[in-house]
Steps between C-alpha positions, in 0.01 A plus 500: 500500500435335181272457215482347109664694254168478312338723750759797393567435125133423374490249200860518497782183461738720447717739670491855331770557281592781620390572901606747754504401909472796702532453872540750824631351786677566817745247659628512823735187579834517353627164498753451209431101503113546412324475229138591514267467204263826374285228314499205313319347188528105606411250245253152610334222355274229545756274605626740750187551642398135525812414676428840767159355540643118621755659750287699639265225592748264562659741759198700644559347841863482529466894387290567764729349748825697382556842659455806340854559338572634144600170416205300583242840351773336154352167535180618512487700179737335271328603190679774416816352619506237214344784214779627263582875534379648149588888602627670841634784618631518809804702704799440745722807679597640198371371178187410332456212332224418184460079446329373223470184358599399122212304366740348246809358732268541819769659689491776773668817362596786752580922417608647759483909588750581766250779719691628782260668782222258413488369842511849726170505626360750274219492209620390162354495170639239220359500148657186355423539116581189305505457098631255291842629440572681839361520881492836640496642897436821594523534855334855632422643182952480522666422133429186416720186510505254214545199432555318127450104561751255248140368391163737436227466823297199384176648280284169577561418856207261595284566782214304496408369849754672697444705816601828602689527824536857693770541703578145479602218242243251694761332764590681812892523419524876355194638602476889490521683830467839391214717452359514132285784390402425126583239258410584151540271192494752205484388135699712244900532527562791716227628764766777676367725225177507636647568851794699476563782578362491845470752776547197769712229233510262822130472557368509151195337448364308178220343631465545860082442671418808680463279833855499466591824461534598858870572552594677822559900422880511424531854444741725717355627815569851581875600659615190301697513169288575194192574644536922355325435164291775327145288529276767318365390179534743163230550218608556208562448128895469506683475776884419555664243722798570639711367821375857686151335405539176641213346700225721304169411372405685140137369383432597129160616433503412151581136530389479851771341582746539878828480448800475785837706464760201553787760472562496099191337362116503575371164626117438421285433815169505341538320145390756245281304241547546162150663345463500156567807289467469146521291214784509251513285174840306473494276262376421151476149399473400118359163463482273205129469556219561741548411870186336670643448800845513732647390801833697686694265730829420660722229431787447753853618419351652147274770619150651393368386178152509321318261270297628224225285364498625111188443267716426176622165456791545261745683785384382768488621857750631673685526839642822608820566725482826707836748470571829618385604225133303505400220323756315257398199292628165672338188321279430213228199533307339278140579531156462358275825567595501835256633758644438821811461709514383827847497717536251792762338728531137616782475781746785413453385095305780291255388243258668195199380348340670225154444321500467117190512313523204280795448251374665250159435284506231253435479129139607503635827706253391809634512849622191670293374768818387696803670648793436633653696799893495622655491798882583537746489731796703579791336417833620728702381268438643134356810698160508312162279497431185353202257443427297745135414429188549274163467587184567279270750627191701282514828472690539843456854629723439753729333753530518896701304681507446882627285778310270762643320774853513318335376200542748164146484279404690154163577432410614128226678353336318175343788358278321224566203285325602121180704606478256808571735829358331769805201553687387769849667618762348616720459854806338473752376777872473488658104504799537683621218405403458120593895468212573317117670594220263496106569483398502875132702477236594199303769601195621260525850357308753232800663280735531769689771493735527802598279784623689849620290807544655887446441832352606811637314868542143395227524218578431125318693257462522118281703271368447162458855260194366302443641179239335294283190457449528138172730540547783726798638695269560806651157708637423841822502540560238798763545803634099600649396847728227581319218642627182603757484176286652240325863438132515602252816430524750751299789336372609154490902442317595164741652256505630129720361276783491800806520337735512846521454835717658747575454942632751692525585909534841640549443910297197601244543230482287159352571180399391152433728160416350186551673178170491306535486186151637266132402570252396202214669476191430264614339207848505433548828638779509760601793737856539626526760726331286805579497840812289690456387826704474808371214723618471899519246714216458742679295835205429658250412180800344349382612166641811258315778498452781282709790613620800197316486138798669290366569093732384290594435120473186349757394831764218429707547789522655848867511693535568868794635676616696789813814518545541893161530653324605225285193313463543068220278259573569091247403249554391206249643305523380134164596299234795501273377258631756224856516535867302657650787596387629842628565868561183735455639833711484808292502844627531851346423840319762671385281807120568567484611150638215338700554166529814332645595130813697551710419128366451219741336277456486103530132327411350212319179495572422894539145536721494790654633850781420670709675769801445637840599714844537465739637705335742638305573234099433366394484161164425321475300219177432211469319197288595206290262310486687203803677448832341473686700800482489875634739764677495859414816674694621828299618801680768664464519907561805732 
């Protein structure tokens, strides 16, 4: 069984930097002079193939004529014969053994686990968890063994065009002959924490289909050792575990949750979901200047950090570095009234862009017609971002980027160039080879205001928040598909002065709201408090349709998220016609009902949500436009 790598590790060249293999197995031979491979990641390439493609026509009817022997099924399929191992793992008697290849020297390296009792017949589960300075195995949820290499676990191992073998490295020399129940490839360093403890630490499942989830009963029958178990199940509040308690079922009402006495330690059988509780306020930010926007991300091997797009040009924006103790300043960047940030990755390298509103007006104190925007990259090295490219823009509202058919692309929003709103915004696509984003797509646009890029099955989507076309702010804002290399109208939805755009899914279901922003009426007169809408999508009339109005504030911003099974939008609501200071409400899903307001959360100015995990943990985050401060607040689960 085998299939491209592309199939598993979607616009992807690059083997995770840090990946966990978890595996559950059963192996019956015990033959210390085999050597049967789990899987394989072989590499190919054109020349490989063209050469598979003569021999087998050249040979087709001496094949034919050969007998049915491992060694003539060898001649058949020599593709994967001639590919070059790029990673293994595979296991003798006693030891397992991880192979990789060096993509500098090109040699085969080997670690090797020494597992005794692999091979007795009975279910196994491995979690393999690989990072760059050690490789981990923890074998039935036992300690761990690890192993530190002499060189770090390459961080750019190529993998473009290779195939995934199961059970197999392609060639019929060390196939596997055992049974194999899951095989899970896991980014992040260490998946055992998500599986152990574990009532059953041989037969723990990751990702397991439910069609395979029919084990045999293996439970004690009566008469036989271990079957007398107390099997009554407690309610209750507290309850203690204990080894005169072992085998017993306590379900707590308040977190619903069904627990299992494993002699010392309750086991969760039922996952109790966290639900939110309250809100607590955790952090006070004082900024140089007005935020109008900010984006939280993750930068490998550097943690959580957050990008805040000031308004004053003489400090700057700045990027944040999350502590223990919350936000810390990291690096200071030059900036020119900043409006947006936008975070992105291309391979495993991180990248920021940020919009700047001109460089400043010139002698006659009127606004420059042209700006220029910055992207940066991560540098590994000096441990902070540099420049990498400028590109002008007008007025850009925003930037979204997104990736196609392993290609990266960044669309910006030209908000206006002078009094001029109705212009043309840009898509740009990343040049591999000249390492630098090029103009791929113009799109026409009135004031945009926010780009926001998803998809649904193999469809490519991207929406346009319009705002204004220089006489009213009653315009369509226009949702693009992917077409044949280029975006194409899909649908227009009427919008007023639509200032963002955001996609979320809740089961099978997808959905749009746009944050409207205020409404002229007569003349001059504008109203703020105005509806938002929330738009699904319509499978069978292909088209979004209207499904929750939701009044709002002047809205700037809505954020979606999710704490167990419960689903969260925030609005950022930044304007009630008299006053900046009022509440930016946080809604959660109520099913038939749609979104309710359950928090109400005072700001100043909103300009901007974000939310975001850490260890364990959620926080909020908002920006305010008009007051130089922003806040991280901590949402506290039951």
């Amino acid at each position: 069984m085998s299939f491209p790598s592309s199939e598993l590790l979607i616009d992807c060249d690059l083997l995770p930097q840090e990946f966990s293999v978890v595996v559950t197995l059963s192996i019956t031979h015990n033959d210390p002079q085999r050597n049967d491979y789990i899987f394989s990641l072989m590499e190919t390439n054109s020349s490989d193939r063209a050469r598979i493609k003569k021999h087998k026509s050249n040979n087709l009817e001496r094949d034919n004529a050969r007998s049915n022997t491992k060694d003539a099924k060898e001649q058949q399929e020599p593709s994967a014969e001639r590919g070059r191992i790029l990673l293994g793992l595979r296991y003798s008697r006693k030891r397992l053994h991880l192979l990789y290849r060096d993509p500098l020297g090109g040699a085969v390296k080997k670690l090797v686990f020494r597992t005794a009792g692999l091979t007795d017949s009975h279910w196994h589960t491995l979690v393999l968890s690989v990072t760059a300075r050690s490789v981990k195995l923890t074998m039935d949820c036992n300690s761990p063994l690890e192993i530190v290499p002499s060189e770090p676990f390459p961080s750019e191992l190529n993998i473009h065009g290779s195939r995934l073998h199961i059970g197999s490295r392609g060639r019929w020399k060390g196939l596997f002959s055992g049974l194999l129940r899951q095989l899970v490839l896991v980014p992040g360093s260490d998946a055992s924490a998500h599986m152990c403890p574990s009532s059953e630490p041989q037969l723990m499942a990751l990702s397991v289909p439910p069609k395979l989830l029919d084990l045999p009963d293996m439970r004690p029958q009566a008469g036989e050792p271990g079957a007398m178990h107390d099997s009554r199940i407690s309610v209750s509040l507290d309850q203690p575990c204990s080894e005169q308690t072992q085998g017993q079922l306590w379900f707590n009402p308040l977190k619903k949750a069904l627990y299992l006495c494993d002699g010392s330690h309750w086991v969760t059988m039922l996952q109790d979901h966290h639900r939110l509780d309250y809100i607590l306020e955790h952090q006070v930010l004082t900024t140089t200047s007005e935020t109008n926007d900010i984006e939280v991300f993750q930068v490998a091997g550097v943690g959580v950090m957050a990008a805040l797009a000031h308004r004053s040009s003489a400090s700057g924006s700045a990027v944040y570095l999350w502590t223990r103790s919350g936000f810390q300043l990291y690096q200071n960047i030059s900036t020119h009234g900043a409006l947006a940030w936008r975070h992105f990755r291309i391979g495993k390298r991180s990248y920021l862009v940020v919009s700047n509103f001109g460089g400043g007006a010139d002698r006659s104190g009127a606004e420059p017609e042209t700006d220029f925007s910055v992207i940066y990259k991560w540098s590994r090295k000096r441990k902070r971002f540099v420049h990498l490219q400028t590109l002008q823009t007008h007025c850009a509202r925003d930037w979204e980027a997104f990736t196609i058919n392993q290609h990266t692309y960044l669309a910006v929003a030209n908000h206006r160039t002078g009094n001029n709103h109705t212009i043309d915004s840009l898509i740009y696509k990343w040049n591999r080879l000249a390492k630098a984003f090029e103009l791929h797509q113009r799109l026409s646009t009135s004031g945009a205001y926010d780009w926001e890029s998803f998809t649904v099955g193999p469809y490519h989507f991207l929406v346009v928040a319009n705002a204004f076309d220089g006489v009213t702010t009653s315009v369509d804002s226009v949702i693009y598909v992917w077409v044949n290399g280029a975006f194409q109208v899909f649908q227009t939805i009427k919008t007023y002065c639509a200032t963002d755009w955001e996609m979320f899914q809740i089961g099978g279901r997808v959905f749009l709201v746009v944050a409207n922003g205020h409404r002229l009426v007569g003349t001059g007169h504008e109203r703020y408090a105005i509806n938002s809408t929330i738009y699904e999508l319509d499978m069978h009339a292909r088209l979004f349709v209207r499904f929750q109005d939701i009044t709002t504030y002047s809205a700037v911003d809505w954020e979606f998220f999710s704490l167990g099974e419960e689903y969260f939008l925030v609005v950022a609501n930044s304007f009630s016609g008299e006053s900046y200071s009022l509440n930016s409400i946080l809604y959660r899903w109520q099913g038939y009902e749609g979104f309710v307001p359950v928090h109400f959360l005072p700001t100043i100015g909103c300009s901007d949500w974000e939310f975001f995990t850490w260890k364990g943990e959620s926080y909020l985050m908002y920006s305010s436009a008009k007051a130089p401060l922003t806040k991280v607040f901590k949402l506290k689960t039951y």
